[in-house]
C-alpha positions as a Markdown table, in Angstrom:
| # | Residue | x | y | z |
|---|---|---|---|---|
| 1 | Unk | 92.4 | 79.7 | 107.4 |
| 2 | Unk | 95.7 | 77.5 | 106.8 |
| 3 | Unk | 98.4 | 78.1 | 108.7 |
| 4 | Unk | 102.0 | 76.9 | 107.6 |
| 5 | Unk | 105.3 | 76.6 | 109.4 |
| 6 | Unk | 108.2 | 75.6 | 108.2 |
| 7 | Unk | 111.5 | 74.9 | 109.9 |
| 8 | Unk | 114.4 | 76.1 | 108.5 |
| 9 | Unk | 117.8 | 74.9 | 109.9 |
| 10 | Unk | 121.0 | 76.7 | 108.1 |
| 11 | Unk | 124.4 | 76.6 | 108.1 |
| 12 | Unk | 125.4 | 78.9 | 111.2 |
| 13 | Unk | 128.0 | 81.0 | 108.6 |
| 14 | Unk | 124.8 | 81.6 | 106.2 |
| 15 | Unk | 122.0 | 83.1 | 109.0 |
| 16 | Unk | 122.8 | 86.7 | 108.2 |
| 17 | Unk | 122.5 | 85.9 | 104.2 |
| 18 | Unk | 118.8 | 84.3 | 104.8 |
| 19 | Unk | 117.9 | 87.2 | 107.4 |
| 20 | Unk | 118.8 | 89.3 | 104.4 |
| 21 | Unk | 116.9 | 87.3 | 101.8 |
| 22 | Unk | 113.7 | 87.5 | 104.4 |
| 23 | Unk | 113.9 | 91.0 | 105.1 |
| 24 | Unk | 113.8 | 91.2 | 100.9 |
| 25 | Unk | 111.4 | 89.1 | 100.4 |
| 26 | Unk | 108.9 | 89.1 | 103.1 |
| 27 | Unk | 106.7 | 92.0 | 102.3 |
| 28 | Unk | 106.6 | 90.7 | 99.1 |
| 29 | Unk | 104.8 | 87.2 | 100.3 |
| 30 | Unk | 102.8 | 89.3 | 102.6 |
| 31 | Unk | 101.4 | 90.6 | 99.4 |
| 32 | Unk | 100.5 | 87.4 | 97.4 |
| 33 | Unk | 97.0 | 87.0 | 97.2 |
| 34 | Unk | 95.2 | 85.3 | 100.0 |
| 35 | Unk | 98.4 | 85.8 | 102.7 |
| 36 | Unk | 96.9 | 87.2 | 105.8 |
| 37 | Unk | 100.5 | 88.0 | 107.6 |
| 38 | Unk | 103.9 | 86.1 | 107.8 |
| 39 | Unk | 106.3 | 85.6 | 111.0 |
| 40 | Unk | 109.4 | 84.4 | 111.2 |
| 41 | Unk | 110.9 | 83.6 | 114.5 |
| 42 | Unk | 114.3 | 82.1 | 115.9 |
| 43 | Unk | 114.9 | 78.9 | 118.1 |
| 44 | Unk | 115.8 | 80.4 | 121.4 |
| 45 | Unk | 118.6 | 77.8 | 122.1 |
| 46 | Unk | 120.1 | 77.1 | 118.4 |
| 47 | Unk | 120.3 | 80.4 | 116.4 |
| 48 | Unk | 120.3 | 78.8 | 113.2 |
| 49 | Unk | 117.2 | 77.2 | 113.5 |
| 50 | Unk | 114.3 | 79.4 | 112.5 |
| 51 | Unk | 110.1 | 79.0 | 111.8 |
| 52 | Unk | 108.3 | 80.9 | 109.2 |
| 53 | Unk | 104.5 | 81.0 | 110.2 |
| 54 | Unk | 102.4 | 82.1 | 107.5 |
| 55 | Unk | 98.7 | 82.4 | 107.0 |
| 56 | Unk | 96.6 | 82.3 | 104.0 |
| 57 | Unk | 92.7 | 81.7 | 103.7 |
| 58 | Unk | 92.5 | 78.6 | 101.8 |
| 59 | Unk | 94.8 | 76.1 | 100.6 |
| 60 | Unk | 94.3 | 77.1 | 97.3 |
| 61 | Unk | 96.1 | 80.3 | 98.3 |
| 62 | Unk | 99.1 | 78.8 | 99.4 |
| 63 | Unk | 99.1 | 76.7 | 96.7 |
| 64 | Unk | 99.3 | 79.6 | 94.2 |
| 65 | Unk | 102.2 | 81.2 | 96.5 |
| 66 | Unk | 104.0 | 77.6 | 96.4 |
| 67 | Unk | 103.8 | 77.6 | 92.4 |
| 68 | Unk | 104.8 | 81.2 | 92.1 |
| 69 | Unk | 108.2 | 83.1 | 90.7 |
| 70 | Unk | 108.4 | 84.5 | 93.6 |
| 71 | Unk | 108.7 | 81.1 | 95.7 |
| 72 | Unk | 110.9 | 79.8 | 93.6 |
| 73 | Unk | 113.2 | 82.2 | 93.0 |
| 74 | Unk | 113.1 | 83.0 | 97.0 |
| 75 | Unk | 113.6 | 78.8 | 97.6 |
| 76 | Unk | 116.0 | 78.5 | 95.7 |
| 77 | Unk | 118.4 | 80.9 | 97.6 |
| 78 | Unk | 117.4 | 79.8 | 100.6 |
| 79 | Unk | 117.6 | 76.6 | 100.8 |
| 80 | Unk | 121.3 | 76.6 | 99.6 |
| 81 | Unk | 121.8 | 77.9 | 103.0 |
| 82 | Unk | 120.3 | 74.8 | 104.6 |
| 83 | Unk | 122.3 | 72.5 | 106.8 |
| 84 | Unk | 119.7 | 69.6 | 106.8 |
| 85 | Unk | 116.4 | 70.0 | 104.6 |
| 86 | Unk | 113.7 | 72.1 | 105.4 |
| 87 | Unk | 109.9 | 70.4 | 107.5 |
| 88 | Unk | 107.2 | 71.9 | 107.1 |
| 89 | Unk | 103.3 | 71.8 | 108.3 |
| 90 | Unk | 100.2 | 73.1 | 107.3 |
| 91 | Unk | 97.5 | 73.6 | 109.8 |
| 92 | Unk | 94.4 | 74.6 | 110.7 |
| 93 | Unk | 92.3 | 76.4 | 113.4 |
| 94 | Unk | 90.4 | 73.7 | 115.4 |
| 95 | Unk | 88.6 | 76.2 | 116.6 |
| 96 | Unk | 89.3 | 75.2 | 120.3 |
């Protein structure tokens, strides 16, 4: 199982247009094949920071996601609405 987070940092103006974009296109990543549940979830102290944490079962998964219409058509709109560019981490269950 992967795990990916990204940090997304907007401009403060723009949050309610991503929120918006999410709320469109989050069932619809939840969907993809091989996505096992996406989160999103605000920095407490800086409102316009926010984390997606999504899970799929292999790389290959994501992979497909990442290559999709649907990520880039859903990319492309949101990061417009960056402030800085987005980081991002995949990781793994160390089983710990």
């Amino acid at each position: 199982m992967i795990t990916r987070i990204v940090q997304l940092t907007f401009q403060e103006h723009l949050v309610d247009e991503f929120l918006k974009t999410f709320e469109e296109n989050g069932p619809k990543i939840r969907a993809m094949k091989g996505c096992h549940g996406v989160d999103l979830v605000q920095d407490l102290y800086r409102p316009y920071v926010f984390f997606t944490l999504s899970k799929w079962e292999s790389e290959d998964h994501l992979n497909a996601y990442r290559e999709s219409d649907l990520f880039r058509n859903t990319w492309k709109v949101t990061k417009s609405l960056f402030s800085v560019p987005a980081h991002a981490w995949s990781t793994t269950d160390t089983g710990k």
